[in-house]
C-alpha positions in Angstrom: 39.8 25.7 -19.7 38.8 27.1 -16.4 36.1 25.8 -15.8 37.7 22.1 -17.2 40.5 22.6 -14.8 37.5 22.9 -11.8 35.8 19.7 -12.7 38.7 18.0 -12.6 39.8 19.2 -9.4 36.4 18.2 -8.2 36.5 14.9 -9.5 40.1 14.4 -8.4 38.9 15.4 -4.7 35.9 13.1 -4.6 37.8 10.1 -5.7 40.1 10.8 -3.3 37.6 11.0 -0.5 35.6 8.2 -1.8 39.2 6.2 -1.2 39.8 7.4 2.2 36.8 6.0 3.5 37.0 2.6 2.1 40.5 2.5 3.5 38.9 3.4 6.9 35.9 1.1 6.4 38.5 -2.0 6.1 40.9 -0.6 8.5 37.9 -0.7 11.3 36.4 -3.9 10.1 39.9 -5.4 10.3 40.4 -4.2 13.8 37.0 -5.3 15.0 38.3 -9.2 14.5 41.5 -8.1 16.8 41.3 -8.5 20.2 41.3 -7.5 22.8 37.4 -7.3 22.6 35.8 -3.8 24.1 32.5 -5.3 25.3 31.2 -2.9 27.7 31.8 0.0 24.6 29.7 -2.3 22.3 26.7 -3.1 25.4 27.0 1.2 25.3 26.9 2.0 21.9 23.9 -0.9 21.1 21.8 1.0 23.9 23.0 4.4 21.7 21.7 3.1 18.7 18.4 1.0 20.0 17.3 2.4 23.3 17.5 6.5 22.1 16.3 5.3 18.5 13.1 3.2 20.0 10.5 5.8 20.6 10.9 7.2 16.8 11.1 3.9 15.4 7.2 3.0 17.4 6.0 6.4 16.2 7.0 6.2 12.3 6.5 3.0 12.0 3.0 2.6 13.2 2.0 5.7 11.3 3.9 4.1 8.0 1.7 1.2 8.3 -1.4 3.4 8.7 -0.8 5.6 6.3 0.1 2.3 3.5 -3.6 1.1 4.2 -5.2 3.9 3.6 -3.8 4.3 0.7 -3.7 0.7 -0.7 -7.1 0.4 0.3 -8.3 2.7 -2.3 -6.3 1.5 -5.0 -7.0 -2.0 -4.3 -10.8 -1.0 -3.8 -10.6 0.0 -8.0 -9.4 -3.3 -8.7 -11.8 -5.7 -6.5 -8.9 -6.5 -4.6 -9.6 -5.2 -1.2 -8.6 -8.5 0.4 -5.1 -8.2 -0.7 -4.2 -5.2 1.6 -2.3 -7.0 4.3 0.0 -9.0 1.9 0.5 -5.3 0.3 1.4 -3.8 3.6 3.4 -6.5 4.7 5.6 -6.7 1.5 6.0 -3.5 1.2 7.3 -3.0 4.6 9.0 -6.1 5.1 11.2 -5.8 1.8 11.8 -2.4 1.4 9.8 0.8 3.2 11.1 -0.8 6.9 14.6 -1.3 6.2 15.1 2.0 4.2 12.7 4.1 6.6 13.9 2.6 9.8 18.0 3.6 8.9 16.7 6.9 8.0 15.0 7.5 11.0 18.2 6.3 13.0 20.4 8.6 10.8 18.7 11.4 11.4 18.6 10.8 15.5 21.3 8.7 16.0 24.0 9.2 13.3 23.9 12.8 13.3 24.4 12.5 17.5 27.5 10.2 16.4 28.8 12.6 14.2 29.0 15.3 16.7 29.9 13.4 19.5 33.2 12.0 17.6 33.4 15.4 16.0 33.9 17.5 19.6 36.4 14.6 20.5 38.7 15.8 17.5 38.2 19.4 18.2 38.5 19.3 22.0 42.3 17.0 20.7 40.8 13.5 23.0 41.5 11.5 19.8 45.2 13.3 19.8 44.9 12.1 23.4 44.2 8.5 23.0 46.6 8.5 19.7 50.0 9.7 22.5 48.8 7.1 24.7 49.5 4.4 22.5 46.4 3.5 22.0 44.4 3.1 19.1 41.5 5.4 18.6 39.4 3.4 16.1 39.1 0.5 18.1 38.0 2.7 20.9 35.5 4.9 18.9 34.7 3.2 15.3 34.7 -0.7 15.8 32.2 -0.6 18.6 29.5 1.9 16.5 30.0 -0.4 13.3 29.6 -3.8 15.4 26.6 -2.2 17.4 24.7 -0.8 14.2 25.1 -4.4 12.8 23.3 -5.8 15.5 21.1 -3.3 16.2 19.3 -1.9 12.6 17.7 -5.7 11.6 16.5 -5.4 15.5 14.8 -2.1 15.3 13.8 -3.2 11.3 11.7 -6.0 12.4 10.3 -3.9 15.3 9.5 -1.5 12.6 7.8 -3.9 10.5 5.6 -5.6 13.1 4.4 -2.3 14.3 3.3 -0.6 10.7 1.5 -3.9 10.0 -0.7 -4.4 13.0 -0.8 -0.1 12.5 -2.1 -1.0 9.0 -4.3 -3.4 10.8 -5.5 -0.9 12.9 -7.1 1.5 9.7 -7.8 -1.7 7.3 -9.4 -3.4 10.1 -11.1 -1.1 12.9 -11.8 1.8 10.2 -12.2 0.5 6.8 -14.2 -2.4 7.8 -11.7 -5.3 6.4 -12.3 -8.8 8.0 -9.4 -9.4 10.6 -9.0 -13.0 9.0 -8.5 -11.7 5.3 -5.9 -9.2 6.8 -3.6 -11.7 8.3 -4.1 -14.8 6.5 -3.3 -14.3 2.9 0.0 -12.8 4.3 1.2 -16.5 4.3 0.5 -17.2 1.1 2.3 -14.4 -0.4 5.1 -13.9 2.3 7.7 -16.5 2.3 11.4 -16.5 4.0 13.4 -14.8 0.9 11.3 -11.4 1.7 12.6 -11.7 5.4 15.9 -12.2 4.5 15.6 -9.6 1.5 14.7 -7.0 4.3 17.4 -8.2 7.1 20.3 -8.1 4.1 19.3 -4.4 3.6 19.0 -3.8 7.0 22.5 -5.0 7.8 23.9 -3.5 4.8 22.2 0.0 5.9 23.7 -0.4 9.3 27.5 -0.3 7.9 26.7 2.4 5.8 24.9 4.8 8.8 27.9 4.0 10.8 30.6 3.8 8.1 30.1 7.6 7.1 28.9 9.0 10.2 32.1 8.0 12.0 34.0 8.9 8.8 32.2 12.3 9.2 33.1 13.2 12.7 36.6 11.6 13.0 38.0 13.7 10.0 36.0 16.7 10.9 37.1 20.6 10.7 37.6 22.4 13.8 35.9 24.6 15.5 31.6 24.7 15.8 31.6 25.2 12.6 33.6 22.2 11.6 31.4 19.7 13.9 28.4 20.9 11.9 28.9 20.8 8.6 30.6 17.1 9.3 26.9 16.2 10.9 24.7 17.7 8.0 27.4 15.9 5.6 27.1 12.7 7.5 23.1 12.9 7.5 22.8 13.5 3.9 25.5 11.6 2.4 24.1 8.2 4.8 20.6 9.2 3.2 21.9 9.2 -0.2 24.1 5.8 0.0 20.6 4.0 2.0 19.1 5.1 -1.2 21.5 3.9 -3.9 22.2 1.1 -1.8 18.5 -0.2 -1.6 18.0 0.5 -5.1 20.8 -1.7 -6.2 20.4 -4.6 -4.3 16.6 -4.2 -4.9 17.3 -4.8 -8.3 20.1 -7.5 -7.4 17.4 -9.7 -5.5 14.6 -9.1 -8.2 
Protein backbone atom coordinates (compact mmCIF):
# COMPACT_ATOMS: atom_id res chain seq x y z
CA UNK A 1 0.00 0.00 0.00
CA UNK A 2 3.14 1.97 0.47
CA UNK A 3 4.54 1.86 -2.22
CA UNK A 4 0.85 2.36 -4.18
CA UNK A 5 0.37 5.48 -2.08
CA UNK A 6 4.08 6.69 -3.70
CA UNK A 7 3.14 6.18 -7.20
CA UNK A 8 0.31 8.00 -6.84
CA UNK A 9 1.82 10.86 -5.16
CA UNK A 10 4.30 10.81 -8.06
CA UNK A 11 1.81 10.73 -10.62
CA UNK A 12 -0.36 13.25 -8.85
CA UNK A 13 2.83 15.67 -8.79
CA UNK A 14 3.76 15.22 -12.44
CA UNK A 15 0.32 16.03 -13.71
CA UNK A 16 0.28 18.76 -11.67
CA UNK A 17 3.56 20.18 -13.13
CA UNK A 18 2.82 19.07 -16.57
CA UNK A 19 -0.46 21.62 -15.95
CA UNK A 20 1.47 24.43 -14.60
CA UNK A 21 3.57 24.81 -17.57
CA UNK A 22 0.90 24.74 -20.13
CA UNK A 23 -0.83 27.39 -18.09
CA UNK A 24 2.44 29.38 -18.31
CA UNK A 25 3.08 28.43 -22.01
CA UNK A 26 -0.54 30.14 -22.90
CA UNK A 27 -0.21 32.78 -20.36
CA UNK A 28 3.21 34.06 -22.19
CA UNK A 29 1.98 33.33 -25.69
CA UNK A 30 -1.12 35.41 -24.74
CA UNK A 31 0.93 38.24 -23.44
CA UNK A 32 3.32 38.21 -26.45
CA UNK A 33 0.07 39.50 -28.75
CA UNK A 34 -0.35 42.50 -25.94
CA UNK A 35 1.33 45.41 -26.39
CA UNK A 36 3.14 47.34 -25.59
CA UNK A 37 5.81 45.58 -27.79
CA UNK A 38 9.55 45.09 -25.97
CA UNK A 39 11.57 45.33 -29.20
CA UNK A 40 14.98 46.09 -28.03
CA UNK A 41 14.47 42.84 -25.40
CA UNK A 42 13.62 40.66 -28.52
CA UNK A 43 16.79 42.35 -30.92
CA UNK A 44 18.73 41.09 -27.34
CA UNK A 45 17.61 37.86 -26.77
CA UNK A 46 17.63 36.88 -30.90
CA UNK A 47 21.53 37.77 -30.65
CA UNK A 48 21.43 35.38 -27.24
CA UNK A 49 20.02 32.63 -29.11
CA UNK A 50 21.83 33.05 -32.73
CA UNK A 51 25.04 35.04 -32.33
CA UNK A 52 26.43 32.85 -28.91
CA UNK A 53 24.72 29.63 -30.60
CA UNK A 54 26.66 30.27 -34.22
CA UNK A 55 30.07 28.89 -33.67
CA UNK A 56 28.62 25.38 -32.36
CA UNK A 57 26.01 25.30 -34.87
CA UNK A 58 29.26 25.70 -37.91
CA UNK A 59 31.20 23.11 -35.94
CA UNK A 60 28.49 20.19 -35.50
CA UNK A 61 26.98 20.74 -38.39
CA UNK A 62 29.74 20.51 -40.79
CA UNK A 63 31.13 17.55 -38.87
CA UNK A 64 27.30 15.93 -39.05
CA UNK A 65 27.42 16.17 -42.73
CA UNK A 66 30.97 14.63 -42.85
CA UNK A 67 30.44 12.11 -40.74
CA UNK A 68 26.69 11.06 -42.79
CA UNK A 69 28.92 10.52 -45.98
CA UNK A 70 31.18 8.50 -44.73
CA UNK A 71 28.99 6.49 -43.52
CA UNK A 72 26.37 6.42 -46.35
CA UNK A 73 28.92 5.96 -48.63
CA UNK A 74 29.73 2.57 -47.57
CA UNK A 75 26.34 1.41 -47.23
CA UNK A 76 25.36 2.79 -50.46
CA UNK A 77 28.75 1.39 -52.02
CA UNK A 78 26.92 -2.49 -51.06
CA UNK A 79 24.06 -1.56 -52.94
CA UNK A 80 25.55 0.05 -56.29
CA UNK A 81 24.15 3.15 -55.22
CA UNK A 82 27.01 5.39 -54.58
CA UNK A 83 25.36 8.21 -56.62
CA UNK A 84 22.61 8.55 -54.26
CA UNK A 85 24.74 9.94 -51.30
CA UNK A 86 23.84 13.61 -51.62
CA UNK A 87 19.97 13.11 -51.82
CA UNK A 88 20.82 10.77 -48.58
CA UNK A 89 22.70 13.57 -46.85
CA UNK A 90 20.42 16.13 -47.81
CA UNK A 91 17.17 14.30 -46.60
CA UNK A 92 18.50 13.24 -43.78
CA UNK A 93 19.55 16.56 -42.57
CA UNK A 94 16.95 18.60 -44.07
CA UNK A 95 14.01 16.52 -42.44
CA UNK A 96 15.17 15.43 -39.36
CA UNK A 97 19.12 15.16 -38.05
CA UNK A 98 19.28 19.39 -38.61
CA UNK A 99 16.24 20.37 -36.77
CA UNK A 100 16.61 17.88 -33.92
CA UNK A 101 20.59 18.33 -33.63
CA UNK A 102 20.61 22.02 -34.15
CA UNK A 103 17.82 22.54 -30.93
CA UNK A 104 20.04 20.28 -29.11
CA UNK A 105 23.03 21.96 -29.57
CA UNK A 106 21.22 25.38 -28.61
CA UNK A 107 19.77 23.62 -25.44
CA UNK A 108 22.76 22.64 -24.23
CA UNK A 109 24.60 26.25 -24.82
CA UNK A 110 21.90 28.46 -24.89
CA UNK A 111 18.87 27.07 -22.80
CA UNK A 112 20.88 25.92 -20.01
CA UNK A 113 22.55 29.82 -19.96
CA UNK A 114 18.59 30.82 -19.94
CA UNK A 115 17.90 28.76 -17.25
CA UNK A 116 20.48 30.13 -14.93
CA UNK A 117 20.18 33.54 -15.91
CA UNK A 118 16.29 33.66 -15.02
CA UNK A 119 17.07 31.33 -12.18
CA UNK A 120 19.66 33.92 -10.19
CA UNK A 121 16.92 36.68 -11.04
CA UNK A 122 14.46 34.58 -8.63
CA UNK A 123 17.05 33.87 -6.10
CA UNK A 124 18.70 37.31 -6.03
CA UNK A 125 14.27 38.48 -5.46
CA UNK A 126 14.60 40.91 -9.18
CA UNK A 127 11.53 39.04 -10.36
CA UNK A 128 9.85 39.94 -6.65
CA UNK A 129 11.25 43.32 -7.77
CA UNK A 130 9.69 43.78 -11.14
CA UNK A 131 6.37 41.94 -9.64
CA UNK A 132 6.08 45.38 -6.58
CA UNK A 133 6.61 47.58 -9.46
CA UNK A 134 3.60 46.76 -11.17
CA UNK A 135 5.08 45.35 -13.73
CA UNK A 136 4.70 42.19 -15.27
CA UNK A 137 7.64 39.85 -15.17
CA UNK A 138 6.80 37.53 -18.05
CA UNK A 139 6.42 39.99 -20.58
CA UNK A 140 9.83 41.29 -19.47
CA UNK A 141 11.63 37.93 -19.24
CA UNK A 142 9.50 34.93 -21.07
CA UNK A 143 7.69 36.55 -24.22
CA UNK A 144 10.88 37.95 -25.62
CA UNK A 145 13.00 34.27 -25.28
CA UNK A 146 9.78 32.50 -26.81
CA UNK A 147 9.34 35.11 -29.77
CA UNK A 148 13.26 35.11 -30.32
CA UNK A 149 13.68 31.16 -30.29
CA UNK A 150 10.84 31.21 -32.92
CA UNK A 151 12.70 33.31 -35.14
CA UNK A 152 15.79 32.21 -34.47
CA UNK A 153 15.92 27.97 -34.47
CA UNK A 154 14.52 27.68 -38.47
CA UNK A 155 17.49 30.44 -38.96
CA UNK A 156 20.28 28.50 -37.32
CA UNK A 157 18.35 25.06 -38.85
CA UNK A 158 18.93 25.95 -42.31
CA UNK A 159 22.46 27.27 -41.56
CA UNK A 160 22.95 23.89 -40.09
CA UNK A 161 21.69 22.14 -43.01
CA UNK A 162 23.66 23.95 -45.69
CA UNK A 163 26.83 23.50 -43.80
CA UNK A 164 26.65 19.48 -43.18
CA UNK A 165 25.70 19.12 -46.87
CA UNK A 166 28.55 20.93 -48.61
CA UNK A 167 30.59 19.20 -45.27
CA UNK A 168 29.25 15.87 -46.74
CA UNK A 169 30.40 17.39 -50.00
CA UNK A 170 33.57 17.84 -48.78
CA UNK A 171 34.30 13.82 -47.80
CA UNK A 172 31.91 12.34 -50.79
CA UNK A 173 33.57 14.61 -53.09
CA UNK A 174 37.30 15.74 -52.29
CA UNK A 175 37.98 12.20 -50.44
CA UNK A 176 35.85 9.52 -51.71
CA UNK A 177 36.17 10.40 -55.26
CA UNK A 178 32.22 11.11 -55.99
CA UNK A 179 31.65 13.33 -59.13
CA UNK A 180 30.63 16.94 -57.83
CA UNK A 181 27.65 16.79 -60.47
CA UNK A 182 26.15 13.43 -59.12
CA UNK A 183 26.40 15.04 -55.54
CA UNK A 184 24.32 18.04 -56.10
CA UNK A 185 22.07 17.18 -58.93
CA UNK A 186 20.04 14.24 -58.00
CA UNK A 187 19.30 16.37 -54.80
CA UNK A 188 16.50 18.01 -57.02
CA UNK A 189 15.00 15.18 -57.99
CA UNK A 190 14.42 13.74 -54.66
CA UNK A 191 14.15 16.98 -52.65
CA UNK A 192 11.04 18.91 -53.03
CA UNK A 193 9.39 21.86 -50.91
CA UNK A 194 7.29 19.41 -48.27
CA UNK A 195 10.99 18.27 -46.86
CA UNK A 196 11.79 22.09 -46.27
CA UNK A 197 8.78 22.73 -44.66
CA UNK A 198 8.83 19.30 -42.77
CA UNK A 199 12.22 20.56 -41.32
CA UNK A 200 11.19 24.37 -40.58
CA UNK A 201 7.67 22.93 -38.73
CA UNK A 202 10.07 20.98 -36.40
CA UNK A 203 12.38 23.61 -36.16
CA UNK A 204 9.65 26.07 -35.00
CA UNK A 205 8.02 23.62 -32.89
CA UNK A 206 11.56 22.74 -31.16
CA UNK A 207 12.05 26.46 -30.57
CA UNK A 208 8.78 26.75 -28.20
CA UNK A 209 9.71 23.78 -26.60
CA UNK A 210 13.67 24.88 -25.73
CA UNK A 211 12.28 28.02 -24.55
CA UNK A 212 9.00 26.93 -23.06
CA UNK A 213 10.75 24.68 -20.37
CA UNK A 214 13.90 26.44 -20.02
CA UNK A 215 12.11 29.58 -18.83
CA UNK A 216 9.63 27.29 -16.91
CA UNK A 217 12.86 25.90 -15.37
CA UNK A 218 14.48 29.06 -14.13
CA UNK A 219 11.38 31.18 -13.26
CA UNK A 220 9.97 28.48 -10.70
CA UNK A 221 13.36 27.57 -9.56
CA UNK A 222 14.61 26.68 -5.77
CA UNK A 223 16.79 28.95 -4.12
CA UNK A 224 19.93 29.08 -3.36
CA UNK A 225 23.12 27.48 -5.86
CA UNK A 226 21.72 24.65 -5.44
CA UNK A 227 18.29 25.48 -6.58
CA UNK A 228 19.61 27.33 -9.97
CA UNK A 229 21.36 24.05 -10.86
CA UNK A 230 19.23 21.44 -10.64
CA UNK A 231 16.48 23.94 -12.51
CA UNK A 232 19.35 24.01 -15.43
CA UNK A 233 20.23 20.21 -15.57
CA UNK A 234 16.19 19.74 -15.38
CA UNK A 235 15.70 22.23 -18.16
CA UNK A 236 18.54 20.62 -20.36
CA UNK A 237 17.25 17.10 -20.09
CA UNK A 238 13.63 17.49 -19.97
CA UNK A 239 14.00 20.14 -23.52
CA UNK A 240 16.09 16.95 -24.80
CA UNK A 241 13.48 14.65 -24.06
CA UNK A 242 10.35 16.69 -25.43
CA UNK A 243 12.77 17.51 -28.95
CA UNK A 244 12.78 13.84 -29.04
CA UNK A 245 9.08 12.86 -28.49
CA UNK A 246 8.25 15.79 -30.31
CA UNK A 247 10.20 14.88 -33.54
CA UNK A 248 9.17 11.48 -33.35
CA UNK A 249 5.43 12.30 -33.34
CA UNK A 250 5.22 14.69 -35.88
CA UNK A 251 7.75 12.46 -37.92
CA UNK A 252 5.22 10.08 -37.88
CA UNK A 253 2.33 12.74 -38.36
CA UNK A 254 3.98 14.04 -41.82
CA UNK A 255 4.86 10.34 -42.97
Amino acid sequence: MELLRLMGKWGLSVVWEMGHMFIFLVNALYTAFRPPFKIKLLLRQIRFFGNKSLLVILLTGAFTGMVLALQLFHILRKFGSVGLLGPGIALSLIRELGPVLCALMITGRAGSALTAEIGMMRISEQIDALTAMALNPVRYLIVPNIVAAIIVFPLLTCIYDVIGIYGGYLVGVKILGISSGTYYSLMKGYLDIKDVLIGLYKSISFGIIVSWVCCYKGFYTGYGAVGVSKSTTEAVVMSSILILVWDYSLGSFFI
